[in-house]
C-alpha positions as CSV (number, residue, x, y, z in Angstrom):
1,X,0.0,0.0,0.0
2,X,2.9,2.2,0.6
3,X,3.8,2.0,-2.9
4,X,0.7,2.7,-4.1
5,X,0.5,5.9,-1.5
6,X,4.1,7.2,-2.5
7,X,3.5,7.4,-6.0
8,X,0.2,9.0,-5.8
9,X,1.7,11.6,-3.7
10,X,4.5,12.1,-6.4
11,X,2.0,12.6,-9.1
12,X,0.4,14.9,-6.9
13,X,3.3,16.9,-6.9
14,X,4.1,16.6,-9.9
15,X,0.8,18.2,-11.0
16,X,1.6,20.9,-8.6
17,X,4.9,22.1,-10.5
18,X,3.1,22.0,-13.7
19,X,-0.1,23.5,-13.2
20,X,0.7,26.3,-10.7
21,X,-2.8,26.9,-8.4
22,X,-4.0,30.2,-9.2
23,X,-5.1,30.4,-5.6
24,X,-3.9,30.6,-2.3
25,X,-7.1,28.1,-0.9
26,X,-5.8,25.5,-3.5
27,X,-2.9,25.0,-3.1
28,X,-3.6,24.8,0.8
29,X,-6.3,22.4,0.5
30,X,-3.8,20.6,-2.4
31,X,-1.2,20.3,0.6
32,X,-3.7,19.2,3.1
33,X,-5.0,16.3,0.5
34,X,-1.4,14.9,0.0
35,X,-0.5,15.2,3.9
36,X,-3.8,12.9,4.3
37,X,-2.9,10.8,1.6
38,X,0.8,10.4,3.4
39,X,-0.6,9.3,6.7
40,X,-4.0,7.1,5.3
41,X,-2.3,3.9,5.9
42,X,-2.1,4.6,9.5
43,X,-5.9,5.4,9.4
44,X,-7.3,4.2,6.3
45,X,-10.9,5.2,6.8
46,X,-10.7,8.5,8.5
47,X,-8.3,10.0,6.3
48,X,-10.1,8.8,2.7
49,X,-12.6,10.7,4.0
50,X,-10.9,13.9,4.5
51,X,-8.7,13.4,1.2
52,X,-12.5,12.7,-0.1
53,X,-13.8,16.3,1.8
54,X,-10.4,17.8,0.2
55,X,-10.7,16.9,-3.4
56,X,-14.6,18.3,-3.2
57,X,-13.3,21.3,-2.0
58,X,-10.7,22.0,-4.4
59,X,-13.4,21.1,-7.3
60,X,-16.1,23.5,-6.0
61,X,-13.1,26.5,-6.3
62,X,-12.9,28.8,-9.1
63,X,-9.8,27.8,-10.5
64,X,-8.8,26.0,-13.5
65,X,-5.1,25.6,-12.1
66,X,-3.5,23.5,-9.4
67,X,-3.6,19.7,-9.4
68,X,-6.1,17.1,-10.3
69,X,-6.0,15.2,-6.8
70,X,-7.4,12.2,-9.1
71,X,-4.6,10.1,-8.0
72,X,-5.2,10.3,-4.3
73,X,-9.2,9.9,-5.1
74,X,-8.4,6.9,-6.4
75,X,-6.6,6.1,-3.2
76,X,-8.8,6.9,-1.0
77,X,-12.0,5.4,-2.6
78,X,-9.5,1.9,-2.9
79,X,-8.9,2.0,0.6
80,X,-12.8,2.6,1.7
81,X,-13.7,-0.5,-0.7
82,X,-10.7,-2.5,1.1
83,X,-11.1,-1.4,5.0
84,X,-14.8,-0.1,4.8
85,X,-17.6,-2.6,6.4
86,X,-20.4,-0.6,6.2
87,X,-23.0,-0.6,3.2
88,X,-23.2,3.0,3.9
89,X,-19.4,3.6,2.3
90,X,-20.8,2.6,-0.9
91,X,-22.4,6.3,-1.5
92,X,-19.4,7.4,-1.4
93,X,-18.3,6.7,-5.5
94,X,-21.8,8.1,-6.8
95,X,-21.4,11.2,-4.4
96,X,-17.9,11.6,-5.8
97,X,-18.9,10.6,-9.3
98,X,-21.7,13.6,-8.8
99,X,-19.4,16.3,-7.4
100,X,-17.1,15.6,-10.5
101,X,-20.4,15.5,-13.0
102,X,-21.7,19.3,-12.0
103,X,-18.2,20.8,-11.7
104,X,-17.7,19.8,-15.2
105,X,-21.2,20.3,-15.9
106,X,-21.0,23.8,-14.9
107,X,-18.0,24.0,-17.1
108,X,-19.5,23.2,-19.8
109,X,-17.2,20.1,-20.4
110,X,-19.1,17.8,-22.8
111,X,-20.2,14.0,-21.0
112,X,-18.2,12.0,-22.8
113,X,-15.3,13.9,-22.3
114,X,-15.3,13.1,-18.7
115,X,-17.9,9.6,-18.6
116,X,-14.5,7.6,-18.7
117,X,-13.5,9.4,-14.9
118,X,-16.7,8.9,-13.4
119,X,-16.3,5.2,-14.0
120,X,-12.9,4.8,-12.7
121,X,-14.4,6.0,-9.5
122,X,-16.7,3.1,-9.4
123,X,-13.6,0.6,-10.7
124,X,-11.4,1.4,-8.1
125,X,-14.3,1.1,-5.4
126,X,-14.9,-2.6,-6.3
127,X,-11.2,-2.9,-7.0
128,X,-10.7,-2.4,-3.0
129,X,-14.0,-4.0,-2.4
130,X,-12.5,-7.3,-4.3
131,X,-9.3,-6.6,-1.9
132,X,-11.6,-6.3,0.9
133,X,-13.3,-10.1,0.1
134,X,-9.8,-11.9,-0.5
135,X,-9.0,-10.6,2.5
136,X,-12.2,-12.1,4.2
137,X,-11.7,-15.3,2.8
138,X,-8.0,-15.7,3.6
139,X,-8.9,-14.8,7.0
140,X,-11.5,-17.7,6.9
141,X,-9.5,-20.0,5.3
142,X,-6.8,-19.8,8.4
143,X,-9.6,-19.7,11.1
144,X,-10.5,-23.1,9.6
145,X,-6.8,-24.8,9.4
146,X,-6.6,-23.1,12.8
147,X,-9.9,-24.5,14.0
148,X,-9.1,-28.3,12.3
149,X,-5.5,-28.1,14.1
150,X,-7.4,-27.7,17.8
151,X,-10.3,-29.6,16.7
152,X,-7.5,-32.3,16.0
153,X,-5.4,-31.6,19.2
154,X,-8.3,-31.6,21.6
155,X,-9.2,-35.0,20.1
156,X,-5.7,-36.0,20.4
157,X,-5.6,-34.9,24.0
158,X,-8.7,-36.4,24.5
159,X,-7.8,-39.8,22.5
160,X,-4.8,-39.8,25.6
161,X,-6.5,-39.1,28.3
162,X,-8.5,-41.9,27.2
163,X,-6.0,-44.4,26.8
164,X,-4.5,-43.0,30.4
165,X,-8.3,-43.8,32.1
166,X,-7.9,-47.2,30.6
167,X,-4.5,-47.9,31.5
168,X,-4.9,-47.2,34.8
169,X,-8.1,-49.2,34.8
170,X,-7.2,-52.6,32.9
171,X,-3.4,-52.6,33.8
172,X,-1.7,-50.4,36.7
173,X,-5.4,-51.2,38.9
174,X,-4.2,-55.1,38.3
175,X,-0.5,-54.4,39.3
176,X,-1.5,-52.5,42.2
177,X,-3.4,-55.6,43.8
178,X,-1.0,-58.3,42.7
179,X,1.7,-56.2,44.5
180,X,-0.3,-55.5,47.6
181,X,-1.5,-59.3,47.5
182,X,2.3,-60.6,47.0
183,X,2.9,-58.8,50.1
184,X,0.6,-60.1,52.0
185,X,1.1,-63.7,51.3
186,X,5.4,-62.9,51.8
187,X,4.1,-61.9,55.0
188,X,2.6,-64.8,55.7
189,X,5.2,-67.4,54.2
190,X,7.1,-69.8,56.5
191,X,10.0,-71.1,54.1
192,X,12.7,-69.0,52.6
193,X,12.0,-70.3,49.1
194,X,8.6,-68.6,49.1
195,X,9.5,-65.8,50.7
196,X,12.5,-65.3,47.9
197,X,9.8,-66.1,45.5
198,X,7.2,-63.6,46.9
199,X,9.8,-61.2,46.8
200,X,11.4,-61.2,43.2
201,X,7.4,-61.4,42.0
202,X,7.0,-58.4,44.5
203,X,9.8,-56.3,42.9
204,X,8.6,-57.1,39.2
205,X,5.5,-55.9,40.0
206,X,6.5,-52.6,41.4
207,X,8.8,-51.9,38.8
208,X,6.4,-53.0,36.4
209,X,4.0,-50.8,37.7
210,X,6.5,-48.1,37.9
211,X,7.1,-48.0,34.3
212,X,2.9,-48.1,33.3
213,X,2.9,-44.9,35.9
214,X,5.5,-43.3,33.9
215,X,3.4,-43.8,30.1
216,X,0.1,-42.5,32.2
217,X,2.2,-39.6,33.1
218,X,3.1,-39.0,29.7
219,X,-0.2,-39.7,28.0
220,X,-1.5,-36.8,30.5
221,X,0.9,-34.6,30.0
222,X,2.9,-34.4,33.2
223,X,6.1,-36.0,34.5
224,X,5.3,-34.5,37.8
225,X,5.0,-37.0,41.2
226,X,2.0,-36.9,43.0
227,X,1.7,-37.2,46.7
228,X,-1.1,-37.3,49.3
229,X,-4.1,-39.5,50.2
230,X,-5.4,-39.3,46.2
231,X,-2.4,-41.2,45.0
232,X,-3.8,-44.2,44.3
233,X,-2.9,-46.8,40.9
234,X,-5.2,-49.5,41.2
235,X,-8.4,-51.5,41.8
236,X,-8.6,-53.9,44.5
237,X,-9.7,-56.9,43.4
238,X,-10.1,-56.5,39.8
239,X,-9.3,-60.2,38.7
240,X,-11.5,-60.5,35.7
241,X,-13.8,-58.4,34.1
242,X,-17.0,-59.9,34.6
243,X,-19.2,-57.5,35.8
244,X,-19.0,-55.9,32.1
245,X,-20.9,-59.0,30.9
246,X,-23.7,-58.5,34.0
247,X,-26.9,-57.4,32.4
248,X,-28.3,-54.6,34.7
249,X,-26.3,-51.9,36.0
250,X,-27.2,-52.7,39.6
251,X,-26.5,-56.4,39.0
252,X,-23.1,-55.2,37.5
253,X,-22.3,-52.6,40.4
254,X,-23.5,-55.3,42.9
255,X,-20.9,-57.7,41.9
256,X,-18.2,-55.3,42.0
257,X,-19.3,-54.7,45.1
258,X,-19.2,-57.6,46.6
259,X,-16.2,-59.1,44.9
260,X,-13.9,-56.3,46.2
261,X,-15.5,-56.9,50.2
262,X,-14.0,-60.0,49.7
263,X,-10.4,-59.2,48.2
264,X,-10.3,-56.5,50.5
265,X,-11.1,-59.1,53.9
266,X,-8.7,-61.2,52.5
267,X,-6.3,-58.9,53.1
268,X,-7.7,-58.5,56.8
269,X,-9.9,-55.1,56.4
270,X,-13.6,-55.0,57.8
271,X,-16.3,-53.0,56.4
272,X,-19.3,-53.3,54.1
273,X,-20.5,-52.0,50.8
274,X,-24.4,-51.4,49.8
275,X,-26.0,-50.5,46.9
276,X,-29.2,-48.5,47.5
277,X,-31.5,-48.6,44.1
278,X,-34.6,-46.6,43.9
279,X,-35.7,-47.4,40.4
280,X,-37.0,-50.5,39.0
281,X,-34.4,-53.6,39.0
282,X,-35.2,-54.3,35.3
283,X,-35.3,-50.3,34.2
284,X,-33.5,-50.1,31.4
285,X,-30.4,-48.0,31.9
286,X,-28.5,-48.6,28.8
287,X,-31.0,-46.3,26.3
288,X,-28.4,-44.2,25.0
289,X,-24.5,-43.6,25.3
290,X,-24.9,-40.9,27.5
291,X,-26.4,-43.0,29.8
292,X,-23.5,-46.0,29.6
293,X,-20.7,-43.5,29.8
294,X,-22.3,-42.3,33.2
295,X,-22.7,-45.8,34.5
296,X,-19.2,-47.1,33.4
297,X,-17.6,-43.5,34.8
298,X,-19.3,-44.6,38.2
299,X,-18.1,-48.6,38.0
300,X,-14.5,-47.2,37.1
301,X,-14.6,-44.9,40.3
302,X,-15.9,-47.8,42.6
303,X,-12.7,-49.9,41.4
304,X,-10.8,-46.9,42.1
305,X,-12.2,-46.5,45.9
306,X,-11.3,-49.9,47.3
307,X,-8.0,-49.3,45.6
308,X,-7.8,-46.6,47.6
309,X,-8.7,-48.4,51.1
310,X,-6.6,-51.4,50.1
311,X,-3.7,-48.9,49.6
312,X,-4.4,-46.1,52.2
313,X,-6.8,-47.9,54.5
314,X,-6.3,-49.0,58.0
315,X,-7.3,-52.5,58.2
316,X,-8.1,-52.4,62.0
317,X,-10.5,-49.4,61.6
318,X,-13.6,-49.8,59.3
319,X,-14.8,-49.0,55.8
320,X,-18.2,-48.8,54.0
321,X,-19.0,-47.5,50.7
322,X,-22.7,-47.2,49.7
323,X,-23.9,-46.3,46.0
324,X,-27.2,-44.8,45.0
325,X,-29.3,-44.5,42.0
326,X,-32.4,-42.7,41.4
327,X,-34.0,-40.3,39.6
328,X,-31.9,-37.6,40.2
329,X,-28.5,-39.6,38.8
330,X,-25.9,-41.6,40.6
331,X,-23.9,-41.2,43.3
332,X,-21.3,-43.0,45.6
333,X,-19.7,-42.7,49.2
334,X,-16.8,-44.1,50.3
335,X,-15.5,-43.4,54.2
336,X,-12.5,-45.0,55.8
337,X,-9.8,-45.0,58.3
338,X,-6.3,-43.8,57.1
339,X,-3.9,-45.8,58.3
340,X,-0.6,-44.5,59.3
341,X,1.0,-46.9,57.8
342,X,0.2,-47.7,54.4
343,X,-0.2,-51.5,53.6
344,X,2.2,-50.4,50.1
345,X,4.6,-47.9,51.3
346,X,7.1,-48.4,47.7
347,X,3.9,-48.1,45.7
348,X,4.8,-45.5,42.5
349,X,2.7,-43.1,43.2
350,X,1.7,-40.0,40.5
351,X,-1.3,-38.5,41.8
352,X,-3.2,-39.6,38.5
353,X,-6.4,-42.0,40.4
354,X,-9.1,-40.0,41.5
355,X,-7.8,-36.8,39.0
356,X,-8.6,-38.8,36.2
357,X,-11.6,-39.9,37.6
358,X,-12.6,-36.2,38.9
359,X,-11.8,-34.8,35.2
360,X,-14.2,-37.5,33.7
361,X,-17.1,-36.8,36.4
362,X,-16.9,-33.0,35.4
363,X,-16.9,-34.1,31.8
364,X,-20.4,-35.6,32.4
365,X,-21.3,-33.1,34.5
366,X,-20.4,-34.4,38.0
367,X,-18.3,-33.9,41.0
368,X,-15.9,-35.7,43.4
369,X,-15.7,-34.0,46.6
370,X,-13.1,-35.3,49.1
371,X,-12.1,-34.5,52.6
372,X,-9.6,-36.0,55.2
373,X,-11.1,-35.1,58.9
374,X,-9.6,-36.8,62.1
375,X,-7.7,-39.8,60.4
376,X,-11.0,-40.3,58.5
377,X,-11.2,-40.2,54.8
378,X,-14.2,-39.0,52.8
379,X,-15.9,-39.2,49.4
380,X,-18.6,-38.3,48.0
381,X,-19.1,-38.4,43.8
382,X,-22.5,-37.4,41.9
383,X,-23.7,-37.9,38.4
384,X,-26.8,-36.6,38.1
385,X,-29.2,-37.8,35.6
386,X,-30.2,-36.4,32.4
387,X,-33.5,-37.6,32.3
388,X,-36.1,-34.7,31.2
């Protein structure tokens, strides 16, 4: 544009030197119109107008000296076309074309003499105008790369934090109770043969489990190490998979459930786990994906919370988890006794359990609320329900 600008305003000048301004208000108003046209690309709008409200004023003068200013018209009607976004800058070529038609009207300058200028008013007009619409869709055409490369990083971030979730459900969840189980049963062993035994399987699984905590890490974008209560890696007692093949959602939740109450008293903790169902036993549940995501987000947390006692629990104290449904949506409650003494102090831990757990739940719309009062910990997680 500076090009454009520069050798307007030389032309200008140019006219200047050759046809001398008879008077005084010309040539002011001729130095006025190229100052504007100097400084429009600062403040394109603004100043076509004013190199606009100079070249009307020269043509309304008596004098048939001084410079055309048709050069920084030009300009100036290019630049409205290009930067203008009202419809109400599109007066301004017929208004120009007008002034131009009764000045030379008044002249007595035959039509066709000048019909050839008016135009060009009009041409360079749509000229910026075209500008103006290559612009636009250049600037669309990069929203949408720029839109397709988020849309295609949030699914990638997404696509990891899935395979994170089901890490840590189907692999470091396993780890975590084989390691806590080999422990208890090297505890427990009379010979030195098992004990060795229990022990190399013991340190495989830790480092094992070490490594799967260092991927999850990865997958969610941190290399951090977590510490506190929340720390947790695995499932108690997730040996199989079978409550995936139950065919209500209580039925499955039941059988977690009660599978875990017995892991977890096999490992010497006492406690009890209910599930309190307000809705009819053969309700369907699994009407739409919306629905199953909710229900398998809540089943994933269960696994999660027994982890969590099995891990951080006091076996001599007391546990009990108790899960709701009913009309208002899901919900679960877990409260136990921390022990000071973890039953897996070389555990890896990463802080990754209940945050992946507590960014899913706000994904559907949920919360995990936790609390740690007295030696006591507390949880309580709601999904509410999306029926209408």
């Amino acid at each position: 544009m500076w090009c454009v600008v520069l050798l307007s305003a030389g032309l200008t000048v140019l006219e200047m030197v050759e046809y001398p301004a008879r008077l005084v208000a010309t040539t002011t108003l001729t130095v006025m119109h190229i100052l504007c046209l100097l400084a429009l690309p600062f403040r394109p709008l603004p100043l076509s107008v004013a190199v606009a409200v100079t070249y009307v004023a020269c043509a309304f003068l008596p004098d048939m000296g001084g410079a055309s200013l048709f050069y920084g018209m030009w300009v100036a009607l290019a630049a409205i076309g290009r930067y203008g976004r009202s419809r109400w800058w599109g007066l301004l070529p017929p208004s120009i074309a007008a002034v131009r038609w009764m000045v030379a009207a008044r002249a007595g300058i035959p039509f066709g003499d000048y019909v050839i200028l008016l135009v060009s008013f009009f041409v360079v007009y749509a000229f910026g105008r075209a500008m103006s619409w290559r612009a636009v869709a250049v600037q669309a055409e990069r929203d949408r790369l720029r839109y397709e490369r988020e849309r295609d990083r949030l699914e990638a971030m997404r696509r990891d934090a899935r395979a994170a979730s089901r890490i840590h459900d189907a692999v470091t969840n396993d780890l975590a109770y084989m390691a806590m189980r080999l422990d208890y049963e090297r505890s427990r062993a009379t010979d030195d043969e098992h004990t060795e035994l229990f022990d190399e399987l013991y340190r495989h699984t830790i480092g094992t489990l070490g490594e799967v905590r260092t991927v999850i890490d990865m997958l969610d974008g941190d290399d951090g190490d977590g510490t506190g209560v929340e720390d947790d890696d695995g499932r108690a007692g997730q040996c199989n998979d079978s409550d995936s093949a139950a065919a209500t959602f209580p039925a499955r939740v039941r059988d977690v459930l009660g599978r875990n109450d017995r892991l977890l008293a096999r490992l010497g903790f006492t406690g009890d786990s209910t599930m309190i169902d307000d809705l009819p036993e053969d309700e369907s549940t699994d009407a739409d994906d919306a629905t199953r995501e909710r229900e398998t987000a809540l089943i994933g947390l269960l696994r999660e919370l027994y982890t969590n006692i099995a891990v951080h629990g006091d076996p001599a104290g007391a546990y009990r988890v108790v899960v709701r449904r009913n009309d208002d949506g899901l919900s679960a409650d877990q409260v136990n006794d921390i022990a000071r003494h973890p039953l897996l102090p070389d555990k890896p831990r990463s802080g990754k359990g209940l945050a992946l757990h507590r960014a899913r739940f706000d994904a559907l719309g949920g919360s995990i609320v936790t609390s740690a009062e007295d030696g006591t910990w507390i949880l309580h997680a709601v999904l509410p329900s999306r029926r209408p």
